[in-house]
PQR file of N, CA, C, O and H, with PARSE charges and radii, in Angstrom:
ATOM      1  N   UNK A   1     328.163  68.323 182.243 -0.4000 1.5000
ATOM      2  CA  UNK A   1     327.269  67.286 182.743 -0.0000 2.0000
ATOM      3  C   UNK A   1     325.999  67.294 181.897  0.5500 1.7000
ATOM      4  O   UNK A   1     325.457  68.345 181.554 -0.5500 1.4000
ATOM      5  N   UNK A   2     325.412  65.722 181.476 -0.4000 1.5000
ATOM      6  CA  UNK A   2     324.192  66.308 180.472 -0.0000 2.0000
ATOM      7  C   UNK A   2     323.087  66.047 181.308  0.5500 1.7000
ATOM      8  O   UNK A   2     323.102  65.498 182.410 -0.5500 1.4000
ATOM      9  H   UNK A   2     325.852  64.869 181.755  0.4000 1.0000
ATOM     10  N   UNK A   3     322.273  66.426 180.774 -0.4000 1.5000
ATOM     11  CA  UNK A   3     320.372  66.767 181.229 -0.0000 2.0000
ATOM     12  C   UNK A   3     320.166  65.040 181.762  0.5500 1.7000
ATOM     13  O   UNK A   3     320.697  64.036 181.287 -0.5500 1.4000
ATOM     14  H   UNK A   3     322.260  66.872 179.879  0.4000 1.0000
ATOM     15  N   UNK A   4     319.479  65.125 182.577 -0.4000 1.5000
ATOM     16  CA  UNK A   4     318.754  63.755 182.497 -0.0000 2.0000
ATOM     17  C   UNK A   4     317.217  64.106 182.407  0.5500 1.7000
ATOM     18  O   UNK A   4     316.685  65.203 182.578 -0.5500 1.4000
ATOM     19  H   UNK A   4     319.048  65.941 182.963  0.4000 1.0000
ATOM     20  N   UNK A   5     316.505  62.598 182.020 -0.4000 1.5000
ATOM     21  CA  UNK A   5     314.949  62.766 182.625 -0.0000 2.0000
ATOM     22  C   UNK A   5     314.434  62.246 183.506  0.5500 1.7000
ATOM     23  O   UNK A   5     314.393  61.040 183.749 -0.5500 1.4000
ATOM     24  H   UNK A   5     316.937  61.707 181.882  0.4000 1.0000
ATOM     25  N   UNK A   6     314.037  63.014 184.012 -0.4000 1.5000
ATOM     26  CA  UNK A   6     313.354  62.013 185.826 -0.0000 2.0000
ATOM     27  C   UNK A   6     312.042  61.220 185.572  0.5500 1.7000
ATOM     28  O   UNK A   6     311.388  61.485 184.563 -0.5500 1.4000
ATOM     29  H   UNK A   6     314.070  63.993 183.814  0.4000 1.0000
ATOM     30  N   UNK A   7     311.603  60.210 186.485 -0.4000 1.5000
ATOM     31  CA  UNK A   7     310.343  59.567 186.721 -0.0000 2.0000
ATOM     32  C   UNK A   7     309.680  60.638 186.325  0.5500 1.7000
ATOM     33  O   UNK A   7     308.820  60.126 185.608 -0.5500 1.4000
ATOM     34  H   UNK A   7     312.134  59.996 187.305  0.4000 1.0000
ATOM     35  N   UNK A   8     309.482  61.854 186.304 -0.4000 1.5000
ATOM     36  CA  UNK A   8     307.966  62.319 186.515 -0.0000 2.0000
ATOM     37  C   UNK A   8     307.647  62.495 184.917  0.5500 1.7000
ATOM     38  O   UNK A   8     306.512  62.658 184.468 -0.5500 1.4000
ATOM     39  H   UNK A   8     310.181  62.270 186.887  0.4000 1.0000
ATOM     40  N   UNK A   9     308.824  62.435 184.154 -0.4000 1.5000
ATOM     41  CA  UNK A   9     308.057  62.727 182.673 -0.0000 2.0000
ATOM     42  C   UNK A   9     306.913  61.323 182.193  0.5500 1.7000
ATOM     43  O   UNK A   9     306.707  60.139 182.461 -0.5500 1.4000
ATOM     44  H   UNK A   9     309.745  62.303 184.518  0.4000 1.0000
ATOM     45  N   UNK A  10     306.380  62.485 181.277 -0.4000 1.5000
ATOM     46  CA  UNK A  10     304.999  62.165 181.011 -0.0000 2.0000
ATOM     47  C   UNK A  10     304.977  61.445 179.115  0.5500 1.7000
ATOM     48  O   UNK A  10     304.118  61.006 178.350 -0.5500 1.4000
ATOM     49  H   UNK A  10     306.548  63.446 181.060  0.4000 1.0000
ATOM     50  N   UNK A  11     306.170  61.641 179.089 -0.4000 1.5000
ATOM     51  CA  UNK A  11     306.302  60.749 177.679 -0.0000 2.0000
ATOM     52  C   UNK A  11     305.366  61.430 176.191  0.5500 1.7000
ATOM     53  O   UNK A  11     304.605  60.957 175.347 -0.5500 1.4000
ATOM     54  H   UNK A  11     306.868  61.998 179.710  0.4000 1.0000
ATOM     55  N   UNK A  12     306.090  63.086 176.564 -0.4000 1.5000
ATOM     56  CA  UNK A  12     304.370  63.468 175.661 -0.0000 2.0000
ATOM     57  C   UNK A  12     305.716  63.803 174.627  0.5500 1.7000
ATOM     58  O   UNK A  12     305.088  64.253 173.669 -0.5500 1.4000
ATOM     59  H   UNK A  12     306.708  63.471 177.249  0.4000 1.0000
ATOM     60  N   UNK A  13     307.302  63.875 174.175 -0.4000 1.5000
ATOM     61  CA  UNK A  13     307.557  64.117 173.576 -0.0000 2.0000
ATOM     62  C   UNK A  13     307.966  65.632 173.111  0.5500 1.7000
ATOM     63  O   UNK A  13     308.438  65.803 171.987 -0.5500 1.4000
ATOM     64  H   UNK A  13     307.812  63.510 174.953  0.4000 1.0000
ATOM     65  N   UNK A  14     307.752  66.818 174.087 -0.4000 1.5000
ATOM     66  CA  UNK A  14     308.356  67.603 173.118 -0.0000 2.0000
ATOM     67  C   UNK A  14     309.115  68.305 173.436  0.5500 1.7000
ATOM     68  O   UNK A  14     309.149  69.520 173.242 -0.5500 1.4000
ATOM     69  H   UNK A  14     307.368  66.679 175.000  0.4000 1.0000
ATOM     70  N   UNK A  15     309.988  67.517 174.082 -0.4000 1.5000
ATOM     71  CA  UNK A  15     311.268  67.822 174.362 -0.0000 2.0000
ATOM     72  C   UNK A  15     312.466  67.496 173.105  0.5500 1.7000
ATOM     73  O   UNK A  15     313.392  68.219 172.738 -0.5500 1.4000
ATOM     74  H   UNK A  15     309.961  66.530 174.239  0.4000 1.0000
ATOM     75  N   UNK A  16     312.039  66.061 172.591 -0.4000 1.5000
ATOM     76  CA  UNK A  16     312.716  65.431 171.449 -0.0000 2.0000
ATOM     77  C   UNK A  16     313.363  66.113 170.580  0.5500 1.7000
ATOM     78  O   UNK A  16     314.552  66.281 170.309 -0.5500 1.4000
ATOM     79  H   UNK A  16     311.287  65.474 172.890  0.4000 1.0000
ATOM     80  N   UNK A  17     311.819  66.687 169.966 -0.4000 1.5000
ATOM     81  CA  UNK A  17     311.978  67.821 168.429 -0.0000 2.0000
ATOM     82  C   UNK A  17     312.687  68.882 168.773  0.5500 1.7000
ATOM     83  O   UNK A  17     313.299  69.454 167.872 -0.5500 1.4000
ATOM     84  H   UNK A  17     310.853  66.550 170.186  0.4000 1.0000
ATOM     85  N   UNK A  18     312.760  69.309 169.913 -0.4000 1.5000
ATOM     86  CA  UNK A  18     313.851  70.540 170.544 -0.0000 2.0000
ATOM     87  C   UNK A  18     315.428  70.031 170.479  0.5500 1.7000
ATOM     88  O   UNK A  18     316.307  70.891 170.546 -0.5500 1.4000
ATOM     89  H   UNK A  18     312.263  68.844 170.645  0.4000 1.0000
ATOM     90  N   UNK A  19     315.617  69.291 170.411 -0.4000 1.5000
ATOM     91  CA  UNK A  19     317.190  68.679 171.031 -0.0000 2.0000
ATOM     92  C   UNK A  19     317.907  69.079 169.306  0.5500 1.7000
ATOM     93  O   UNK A  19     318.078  68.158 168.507 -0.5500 1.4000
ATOM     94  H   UNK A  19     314.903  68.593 170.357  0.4000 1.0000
ATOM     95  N   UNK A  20     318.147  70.070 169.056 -0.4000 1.5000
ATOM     96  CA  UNK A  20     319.377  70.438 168.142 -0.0000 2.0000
ATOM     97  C   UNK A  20     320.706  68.873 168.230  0.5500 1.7000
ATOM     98  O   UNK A  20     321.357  68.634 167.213 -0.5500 1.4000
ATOM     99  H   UNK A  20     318.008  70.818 169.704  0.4000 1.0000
ATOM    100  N   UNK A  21     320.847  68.280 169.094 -0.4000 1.5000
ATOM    101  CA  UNK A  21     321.744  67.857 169.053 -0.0000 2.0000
ATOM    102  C   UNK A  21     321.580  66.124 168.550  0.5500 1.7000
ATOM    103  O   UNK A  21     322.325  65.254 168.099 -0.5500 1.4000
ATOM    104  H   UNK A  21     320.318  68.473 169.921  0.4000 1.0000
ATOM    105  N   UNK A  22     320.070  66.260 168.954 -0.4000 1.5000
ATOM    106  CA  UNK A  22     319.545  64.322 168.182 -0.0000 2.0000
ATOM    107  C   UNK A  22     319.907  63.574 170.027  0.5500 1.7000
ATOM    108  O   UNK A  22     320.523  62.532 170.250 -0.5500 1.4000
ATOM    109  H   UNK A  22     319.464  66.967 169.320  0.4000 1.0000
ATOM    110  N   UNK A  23     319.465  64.250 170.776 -0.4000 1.5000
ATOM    111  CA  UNK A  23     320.553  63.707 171.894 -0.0000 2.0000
ATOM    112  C   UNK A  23     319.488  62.786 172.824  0.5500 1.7000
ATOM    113  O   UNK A  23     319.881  61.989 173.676 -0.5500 1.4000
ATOM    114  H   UNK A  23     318.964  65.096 170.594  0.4000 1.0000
ATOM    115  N   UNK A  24     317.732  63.097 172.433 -0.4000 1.5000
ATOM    116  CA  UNK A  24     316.675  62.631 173.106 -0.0000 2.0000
ATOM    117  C   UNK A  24     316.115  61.292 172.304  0.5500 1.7000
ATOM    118  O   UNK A  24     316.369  61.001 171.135 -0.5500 1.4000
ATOM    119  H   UNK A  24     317.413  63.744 171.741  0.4000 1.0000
ATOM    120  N   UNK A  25     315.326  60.585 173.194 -0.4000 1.5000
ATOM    121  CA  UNK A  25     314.894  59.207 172.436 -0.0000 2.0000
ATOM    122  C   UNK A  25     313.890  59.035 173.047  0.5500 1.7000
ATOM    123  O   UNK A  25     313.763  59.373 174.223 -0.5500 1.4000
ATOM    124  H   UNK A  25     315.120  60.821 174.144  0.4000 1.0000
ATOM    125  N   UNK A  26     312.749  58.322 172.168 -0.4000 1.5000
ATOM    126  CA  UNK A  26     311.829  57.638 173.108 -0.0000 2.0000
ATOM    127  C   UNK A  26     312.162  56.726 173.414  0.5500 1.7000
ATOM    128  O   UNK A  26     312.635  56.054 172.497 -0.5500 1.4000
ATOM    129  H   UNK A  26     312.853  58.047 171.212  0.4000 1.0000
ATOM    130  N   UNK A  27     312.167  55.983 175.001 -0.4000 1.5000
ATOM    131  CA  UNK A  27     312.615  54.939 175.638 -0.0000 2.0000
ATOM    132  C   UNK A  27     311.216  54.055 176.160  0.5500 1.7000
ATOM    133  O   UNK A  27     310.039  54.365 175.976 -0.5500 1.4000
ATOM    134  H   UNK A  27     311.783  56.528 175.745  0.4000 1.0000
ATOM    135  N   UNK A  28     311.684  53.033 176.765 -0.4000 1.5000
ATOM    136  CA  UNK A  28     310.375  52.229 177.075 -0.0000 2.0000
ATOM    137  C   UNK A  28     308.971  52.803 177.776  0.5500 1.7000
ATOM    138  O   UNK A  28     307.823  52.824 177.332 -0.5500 1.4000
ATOM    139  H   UNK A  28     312.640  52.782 176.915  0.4000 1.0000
ATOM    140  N   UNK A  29     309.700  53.407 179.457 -0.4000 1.5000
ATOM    141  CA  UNK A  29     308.286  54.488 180.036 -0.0000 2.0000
ATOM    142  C   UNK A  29     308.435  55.908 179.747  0.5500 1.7000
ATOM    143  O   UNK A  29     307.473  56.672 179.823 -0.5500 1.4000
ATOM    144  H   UNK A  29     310.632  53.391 179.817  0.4000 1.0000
ATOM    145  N   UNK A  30     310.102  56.451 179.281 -0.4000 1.5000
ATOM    146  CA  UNK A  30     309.608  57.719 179.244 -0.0000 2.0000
ATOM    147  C   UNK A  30     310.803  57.998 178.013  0.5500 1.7000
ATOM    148  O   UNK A  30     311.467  57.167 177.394 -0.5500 1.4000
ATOM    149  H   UNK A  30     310.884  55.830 179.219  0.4000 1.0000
ATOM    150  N   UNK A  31     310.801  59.620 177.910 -0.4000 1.5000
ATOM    151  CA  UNK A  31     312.330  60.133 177.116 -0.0000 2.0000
ATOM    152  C   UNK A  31     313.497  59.571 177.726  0.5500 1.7000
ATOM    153  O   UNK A  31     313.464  58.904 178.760 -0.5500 1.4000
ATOM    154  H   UNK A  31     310.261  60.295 178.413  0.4000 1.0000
ATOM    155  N   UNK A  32     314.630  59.874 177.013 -0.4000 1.5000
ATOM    156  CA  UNK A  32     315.988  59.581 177.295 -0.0000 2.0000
ATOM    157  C   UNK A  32     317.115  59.916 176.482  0.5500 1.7000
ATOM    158  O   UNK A  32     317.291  59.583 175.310 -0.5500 1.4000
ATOM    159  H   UNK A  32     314.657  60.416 176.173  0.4000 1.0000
ATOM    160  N   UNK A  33     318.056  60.782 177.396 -0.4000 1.5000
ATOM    161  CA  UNK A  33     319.230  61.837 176.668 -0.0000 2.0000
ATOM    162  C   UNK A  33     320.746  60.645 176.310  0.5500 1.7000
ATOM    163  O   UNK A  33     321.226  59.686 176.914 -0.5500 1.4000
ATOM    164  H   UNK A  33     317.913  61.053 178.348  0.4000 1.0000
ATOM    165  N   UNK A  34     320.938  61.064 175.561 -0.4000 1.5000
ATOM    166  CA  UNK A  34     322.031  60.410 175.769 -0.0000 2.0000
ATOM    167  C   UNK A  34     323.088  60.958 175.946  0.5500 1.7000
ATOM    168  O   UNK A  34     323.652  61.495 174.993 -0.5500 1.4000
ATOM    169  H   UNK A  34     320.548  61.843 175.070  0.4000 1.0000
ATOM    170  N   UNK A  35     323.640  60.969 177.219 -0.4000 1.5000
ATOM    171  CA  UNK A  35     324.995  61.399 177.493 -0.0000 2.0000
ATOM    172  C   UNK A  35     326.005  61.957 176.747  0.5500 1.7000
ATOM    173  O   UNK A  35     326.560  63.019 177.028 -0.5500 1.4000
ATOM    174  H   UNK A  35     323.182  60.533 177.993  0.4000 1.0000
ATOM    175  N   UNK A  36     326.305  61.121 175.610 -0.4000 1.5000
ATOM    176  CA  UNK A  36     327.565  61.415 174.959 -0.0000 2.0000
ATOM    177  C   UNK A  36     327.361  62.211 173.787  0.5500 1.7000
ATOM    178  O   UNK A  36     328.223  62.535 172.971 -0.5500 1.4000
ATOM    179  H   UNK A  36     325.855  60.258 175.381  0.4000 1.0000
ATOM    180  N   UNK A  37     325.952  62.542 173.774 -0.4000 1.5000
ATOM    181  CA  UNK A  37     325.759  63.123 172.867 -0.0000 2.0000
ATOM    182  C   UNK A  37     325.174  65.055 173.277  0.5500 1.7000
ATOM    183  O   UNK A  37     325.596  66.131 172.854 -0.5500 1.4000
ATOM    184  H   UNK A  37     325.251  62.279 174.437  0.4000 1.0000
ATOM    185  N   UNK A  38     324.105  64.712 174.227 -0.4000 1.5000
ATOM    186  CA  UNK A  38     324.030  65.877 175.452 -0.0000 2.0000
ATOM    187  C   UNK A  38     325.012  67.031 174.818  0.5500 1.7000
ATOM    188  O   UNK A  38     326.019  66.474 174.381 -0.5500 1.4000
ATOM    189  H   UNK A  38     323.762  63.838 174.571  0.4000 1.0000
ATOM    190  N   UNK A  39     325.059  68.513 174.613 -0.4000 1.5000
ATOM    191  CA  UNK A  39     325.468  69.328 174.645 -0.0000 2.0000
ATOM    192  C   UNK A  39     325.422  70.777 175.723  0.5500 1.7000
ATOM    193  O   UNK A  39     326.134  71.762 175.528 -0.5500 1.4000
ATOM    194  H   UNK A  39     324.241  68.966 174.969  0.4000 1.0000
ATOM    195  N   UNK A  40     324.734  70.687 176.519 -0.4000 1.5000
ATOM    196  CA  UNK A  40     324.415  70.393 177.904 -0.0000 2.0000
ATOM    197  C   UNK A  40     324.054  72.412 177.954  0.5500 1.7000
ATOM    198  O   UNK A  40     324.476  73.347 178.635 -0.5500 1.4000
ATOM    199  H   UNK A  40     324.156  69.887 176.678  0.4000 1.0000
ATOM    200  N   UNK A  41     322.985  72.242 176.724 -0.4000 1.5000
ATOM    201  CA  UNK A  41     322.150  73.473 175.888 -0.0000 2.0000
ATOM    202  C   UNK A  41     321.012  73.964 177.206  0.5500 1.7000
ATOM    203  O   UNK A  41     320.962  75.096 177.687 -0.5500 1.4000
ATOM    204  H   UNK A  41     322.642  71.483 176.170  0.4000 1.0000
ATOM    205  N   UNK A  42     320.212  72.862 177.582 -0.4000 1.5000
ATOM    206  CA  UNK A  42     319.295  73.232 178.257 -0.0000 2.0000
ATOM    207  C   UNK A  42     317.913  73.244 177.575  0.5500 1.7000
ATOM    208  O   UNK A  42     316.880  73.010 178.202 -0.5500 1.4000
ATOM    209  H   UNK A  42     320.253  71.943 177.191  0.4000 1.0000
ATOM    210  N   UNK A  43     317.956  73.609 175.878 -0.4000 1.5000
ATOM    211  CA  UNK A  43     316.634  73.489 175.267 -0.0000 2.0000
ATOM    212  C   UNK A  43     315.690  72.651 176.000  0.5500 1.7000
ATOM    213  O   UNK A  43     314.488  72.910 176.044 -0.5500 1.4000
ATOM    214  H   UNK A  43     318.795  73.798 175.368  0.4000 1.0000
ATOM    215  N   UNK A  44     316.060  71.963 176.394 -0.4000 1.5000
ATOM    216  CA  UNK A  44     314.825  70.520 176.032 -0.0000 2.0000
ATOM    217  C   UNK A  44     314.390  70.952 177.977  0.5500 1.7000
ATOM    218  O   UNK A  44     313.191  70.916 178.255 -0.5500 1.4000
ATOM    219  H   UNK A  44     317.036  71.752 176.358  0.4000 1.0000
ATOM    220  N   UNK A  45     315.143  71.225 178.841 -0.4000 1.5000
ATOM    221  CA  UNK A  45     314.638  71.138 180.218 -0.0000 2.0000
ATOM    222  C   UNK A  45     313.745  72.806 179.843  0.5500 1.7000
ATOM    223  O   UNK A  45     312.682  72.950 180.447 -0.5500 1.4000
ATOM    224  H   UNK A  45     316.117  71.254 178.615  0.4000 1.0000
ATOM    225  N   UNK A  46     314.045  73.597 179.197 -0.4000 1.5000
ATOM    226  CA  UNK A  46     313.404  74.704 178.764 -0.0000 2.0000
ATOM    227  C   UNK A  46     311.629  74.509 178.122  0.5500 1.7000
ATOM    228  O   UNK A  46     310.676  75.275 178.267 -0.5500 1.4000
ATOM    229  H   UNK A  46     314.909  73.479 178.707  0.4000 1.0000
ATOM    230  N   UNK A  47     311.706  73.258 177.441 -0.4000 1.5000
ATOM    231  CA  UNK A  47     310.487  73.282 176.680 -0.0000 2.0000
ATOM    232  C   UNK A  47     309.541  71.865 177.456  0.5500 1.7000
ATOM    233  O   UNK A  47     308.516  71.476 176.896 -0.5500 1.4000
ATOM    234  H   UNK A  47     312.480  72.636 177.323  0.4000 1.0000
ATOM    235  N   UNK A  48     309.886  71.391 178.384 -0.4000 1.5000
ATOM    236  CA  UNK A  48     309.339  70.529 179.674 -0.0000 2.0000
ATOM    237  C   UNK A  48     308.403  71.057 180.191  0.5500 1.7000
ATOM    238  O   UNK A  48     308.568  71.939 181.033 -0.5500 1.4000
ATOM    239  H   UNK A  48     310.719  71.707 178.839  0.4000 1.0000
ATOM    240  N   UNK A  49     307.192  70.638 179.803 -0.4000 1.5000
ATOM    241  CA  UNK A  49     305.851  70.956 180.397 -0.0000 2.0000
ATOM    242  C   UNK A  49     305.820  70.637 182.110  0.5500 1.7000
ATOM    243  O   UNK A  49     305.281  71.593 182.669 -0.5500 1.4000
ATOM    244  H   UNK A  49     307.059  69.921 179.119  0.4000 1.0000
ATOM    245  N   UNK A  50     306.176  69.738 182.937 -0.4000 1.5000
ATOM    246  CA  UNK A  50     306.383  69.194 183.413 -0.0000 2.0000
ATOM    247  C   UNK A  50     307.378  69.054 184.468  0.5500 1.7000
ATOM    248  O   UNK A  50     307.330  68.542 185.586 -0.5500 1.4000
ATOM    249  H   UNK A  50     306.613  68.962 182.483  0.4000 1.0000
ATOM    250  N   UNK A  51     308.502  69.785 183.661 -0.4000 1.5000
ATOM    251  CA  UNK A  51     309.892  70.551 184.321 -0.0000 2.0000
ATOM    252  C   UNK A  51     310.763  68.692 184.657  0.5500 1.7000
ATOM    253  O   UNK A  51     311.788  68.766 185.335 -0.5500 1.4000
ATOM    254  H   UNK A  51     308.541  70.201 182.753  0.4000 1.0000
ATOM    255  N   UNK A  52     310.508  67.807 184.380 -0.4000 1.5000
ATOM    256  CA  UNK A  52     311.148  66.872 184.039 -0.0000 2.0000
ATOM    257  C   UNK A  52     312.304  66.312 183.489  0.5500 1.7000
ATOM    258  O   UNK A  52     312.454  65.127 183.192 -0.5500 1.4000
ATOM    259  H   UNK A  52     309.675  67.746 183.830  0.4000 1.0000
ATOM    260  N   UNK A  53     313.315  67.443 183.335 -0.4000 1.5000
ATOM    261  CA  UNK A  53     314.179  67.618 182.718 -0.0000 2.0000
ATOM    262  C   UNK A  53     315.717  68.586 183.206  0.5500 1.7000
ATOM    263  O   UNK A  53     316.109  69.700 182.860 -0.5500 1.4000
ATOM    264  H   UNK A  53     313.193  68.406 183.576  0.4000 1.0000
ATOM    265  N   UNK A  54     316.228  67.664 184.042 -0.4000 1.5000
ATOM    266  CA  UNK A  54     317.280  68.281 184.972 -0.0000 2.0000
ATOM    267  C   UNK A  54     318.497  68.159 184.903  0.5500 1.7000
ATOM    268  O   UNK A  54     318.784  67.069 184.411 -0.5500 1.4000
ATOM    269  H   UNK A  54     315.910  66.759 184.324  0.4000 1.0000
ATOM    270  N   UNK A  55     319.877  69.120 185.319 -0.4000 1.5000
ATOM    271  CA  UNK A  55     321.019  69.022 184.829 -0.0000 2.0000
ATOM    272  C   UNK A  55     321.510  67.599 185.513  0.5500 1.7000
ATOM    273  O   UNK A  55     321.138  67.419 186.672 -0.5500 1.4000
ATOM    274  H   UNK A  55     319.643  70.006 185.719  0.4000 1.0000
ATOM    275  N   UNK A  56     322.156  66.775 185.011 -0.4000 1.5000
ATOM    276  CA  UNK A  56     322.778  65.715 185.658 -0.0000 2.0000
ATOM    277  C   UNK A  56     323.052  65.417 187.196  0.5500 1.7000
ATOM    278  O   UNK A  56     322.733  64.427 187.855 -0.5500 1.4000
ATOM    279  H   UNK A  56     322.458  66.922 184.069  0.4000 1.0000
ATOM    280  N   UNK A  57     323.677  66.468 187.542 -0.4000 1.5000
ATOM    281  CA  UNK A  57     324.474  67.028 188.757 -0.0000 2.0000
ATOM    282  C   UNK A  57     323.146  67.524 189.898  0.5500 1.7000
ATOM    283  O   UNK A  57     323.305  67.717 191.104 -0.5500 1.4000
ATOM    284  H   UNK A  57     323.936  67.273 187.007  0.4000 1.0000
ATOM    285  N   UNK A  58     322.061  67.633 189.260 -0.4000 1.5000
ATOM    286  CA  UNK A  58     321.018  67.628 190.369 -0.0000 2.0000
ATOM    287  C   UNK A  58     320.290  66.648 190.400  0.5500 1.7000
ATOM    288  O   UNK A  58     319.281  66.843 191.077 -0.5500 1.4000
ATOM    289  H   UNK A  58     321.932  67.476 188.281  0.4000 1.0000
ATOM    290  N   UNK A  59     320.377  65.522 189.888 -0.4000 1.5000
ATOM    291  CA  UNK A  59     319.426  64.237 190.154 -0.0000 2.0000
ATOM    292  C   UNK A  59     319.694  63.183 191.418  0.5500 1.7000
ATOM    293  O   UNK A  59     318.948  62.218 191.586 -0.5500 1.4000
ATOM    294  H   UNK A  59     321.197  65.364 189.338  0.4000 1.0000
TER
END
């Protein structure tokens, strides 16, 4: 299951540069994983100031 990002992110980005996999984007209000790409690592919910950054399966 991959990461999603919830409402509460803050769009500061540095989750992005973490994603080994290219799997994060900046989107209109905030980040955004993309599924099919997701390797479902955890880096990026790891480096979430914010903690904004949750396994699929808990959103």
């Amino acid at each position: 299951m991959a990461y999603v990002i919830t409402d509460e992110c803050i769009a500061c980005g540095a989750c992005e540069g973490e994603c080994e996999a290219e799997a994060i984007s900046e989107g209109e209000d905030r980040y955004v994983i993309d599924a099919t790409l997701c390797t479902d690592c955890g880096t990026c919910a790891d480096t979430c100031p914010v903690e904004a950054i949750k396994p699929g399966d808990e959103t």
